[in-house]
Legacy VTK file of the C-alpha trace (Angstrom):
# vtk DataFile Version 3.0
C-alpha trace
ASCII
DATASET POLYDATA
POINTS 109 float
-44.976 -51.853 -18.117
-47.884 -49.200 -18.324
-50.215 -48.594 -20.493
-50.245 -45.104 -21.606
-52.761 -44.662 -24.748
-54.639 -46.934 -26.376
-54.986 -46.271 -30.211
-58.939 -46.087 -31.287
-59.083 -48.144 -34.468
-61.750 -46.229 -35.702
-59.556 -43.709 -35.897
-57.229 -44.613 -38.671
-59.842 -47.026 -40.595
-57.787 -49.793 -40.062
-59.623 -53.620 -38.692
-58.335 -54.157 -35.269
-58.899 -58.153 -35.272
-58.147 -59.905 -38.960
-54.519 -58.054 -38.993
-50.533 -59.038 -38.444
-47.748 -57.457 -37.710
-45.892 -57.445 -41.671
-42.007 -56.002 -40.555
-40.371 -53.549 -38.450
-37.930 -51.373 -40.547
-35.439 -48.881 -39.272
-34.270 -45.800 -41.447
-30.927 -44.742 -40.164
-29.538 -41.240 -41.400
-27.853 -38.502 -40.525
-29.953 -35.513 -39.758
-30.268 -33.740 -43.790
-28.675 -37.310 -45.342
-29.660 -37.771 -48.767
-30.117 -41.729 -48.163
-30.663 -44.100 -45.088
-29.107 -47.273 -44.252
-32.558 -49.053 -44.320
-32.633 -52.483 -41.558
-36.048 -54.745 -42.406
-36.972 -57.231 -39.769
-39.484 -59.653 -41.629
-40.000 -63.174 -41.088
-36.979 -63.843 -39.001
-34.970 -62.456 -41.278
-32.722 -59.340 -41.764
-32.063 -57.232 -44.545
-29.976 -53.920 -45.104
-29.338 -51.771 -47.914
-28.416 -47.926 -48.560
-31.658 -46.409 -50.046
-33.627 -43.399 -50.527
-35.553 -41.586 -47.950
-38.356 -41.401 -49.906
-40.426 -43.716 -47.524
-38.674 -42.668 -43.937
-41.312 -40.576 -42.162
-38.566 -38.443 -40.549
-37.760 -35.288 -42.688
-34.527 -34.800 -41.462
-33.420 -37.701 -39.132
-34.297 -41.354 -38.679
-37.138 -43.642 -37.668
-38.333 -46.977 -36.825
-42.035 -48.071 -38.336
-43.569 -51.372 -37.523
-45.541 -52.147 -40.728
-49.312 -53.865 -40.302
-51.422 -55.353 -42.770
-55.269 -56.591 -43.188
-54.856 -60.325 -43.653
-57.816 -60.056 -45.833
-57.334 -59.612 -49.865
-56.278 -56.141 -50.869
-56.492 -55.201 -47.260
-54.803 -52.251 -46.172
-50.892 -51.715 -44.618
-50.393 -49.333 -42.187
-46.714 -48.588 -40.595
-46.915 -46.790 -36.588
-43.944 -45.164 -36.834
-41.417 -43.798 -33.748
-40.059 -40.410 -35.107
-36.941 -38.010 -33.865
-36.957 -34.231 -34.608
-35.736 -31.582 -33.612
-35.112 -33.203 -29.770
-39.003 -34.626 -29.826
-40.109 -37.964 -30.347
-43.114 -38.643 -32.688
-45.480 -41.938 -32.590
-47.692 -41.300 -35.723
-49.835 -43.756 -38.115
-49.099 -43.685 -41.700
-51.290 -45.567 -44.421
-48.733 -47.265 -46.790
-48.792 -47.879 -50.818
-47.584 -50.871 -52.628
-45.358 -48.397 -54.290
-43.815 -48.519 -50.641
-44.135 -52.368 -49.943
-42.636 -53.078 -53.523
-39.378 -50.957 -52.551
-38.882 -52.142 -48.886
-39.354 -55.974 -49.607
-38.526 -56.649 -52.995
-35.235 -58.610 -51.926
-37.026 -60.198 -49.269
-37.836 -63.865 -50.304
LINES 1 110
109 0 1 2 3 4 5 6 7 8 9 10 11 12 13 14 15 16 17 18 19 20 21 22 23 24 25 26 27 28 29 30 31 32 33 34 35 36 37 38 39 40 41 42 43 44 45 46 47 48 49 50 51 52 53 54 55 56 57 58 59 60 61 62 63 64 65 66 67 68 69 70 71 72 73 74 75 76 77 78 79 80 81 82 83 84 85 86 87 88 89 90 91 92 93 94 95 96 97 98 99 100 101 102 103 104 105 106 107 108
C-alpha cells in the first residue's frame, strides 16, 4: 500500500490527535433515487434502513463516508466521504450537524 496524499488538518479545522473514528455509513441508490438503502457500521454493529438522501453527499448516486469526531465535549464530526458521479470518483471532507448524527444513529443503541 502507498501513500498517495496526506490530508493537512489545518485544512479542514479539525484536531488531528484527541479524535476517533465514530461509523462508516454507506448510501446505496440508484442514480436520481428518491431514497437510499442507508448501511451504518458503528460499534460492531450493523444497521440498515430505507431513508432520505438528505445526508448522502452524492447528488445523484451513492457514497460511502467514514464519520470522525473530537473526543472532546461539543467537539466537532466530520464524515471523508468516497463519492461516484458521472464516471469520477470524489474523496471530499464534509463538516457534519447533529441534525445529521440524530438521523443516522438514532436506532443505534
Amino acid at each position: 500500500m502507498t501513500l498517495l496524499k496526506e490530508l493537512e488538518y489545518d485544512e479542514i479545522d479539525f484536531q488531528k490527535y484527541g479524535s476517533q473514528q465514530l461509523a462508516t455509513v454507506v448510501f446505496d441508490r440508484d442514480e436520481d433515487g428518491e431514497q437510499s438503502q442507508i448501511t451504518i457500521l458503528k460499534d460492531g454493529k450493523i444497521n440498515q434502513f430505507n431513508g432520505s438522501n438528505k445526508y448522502n453527499p452524492s447528488a445523484r448516486r451513492g457514497a460511502s463516508c467514514v464519520y470522525a469526531e473530537e473526543e472532546e465535549d461539543g467537539g466537532k464530526c466530520v464524515k471523508i466521504c468516497t463519492i461516484q458521479h458521472k464516471g469520477v470518483t470524489l474523496i471530499e471532507v464534509h463538516s457534519v450537524c447533529q441534525d445529521e448524527l440524530d438521523y443516522l444513529f438514532k436506532n443505534i443503541q
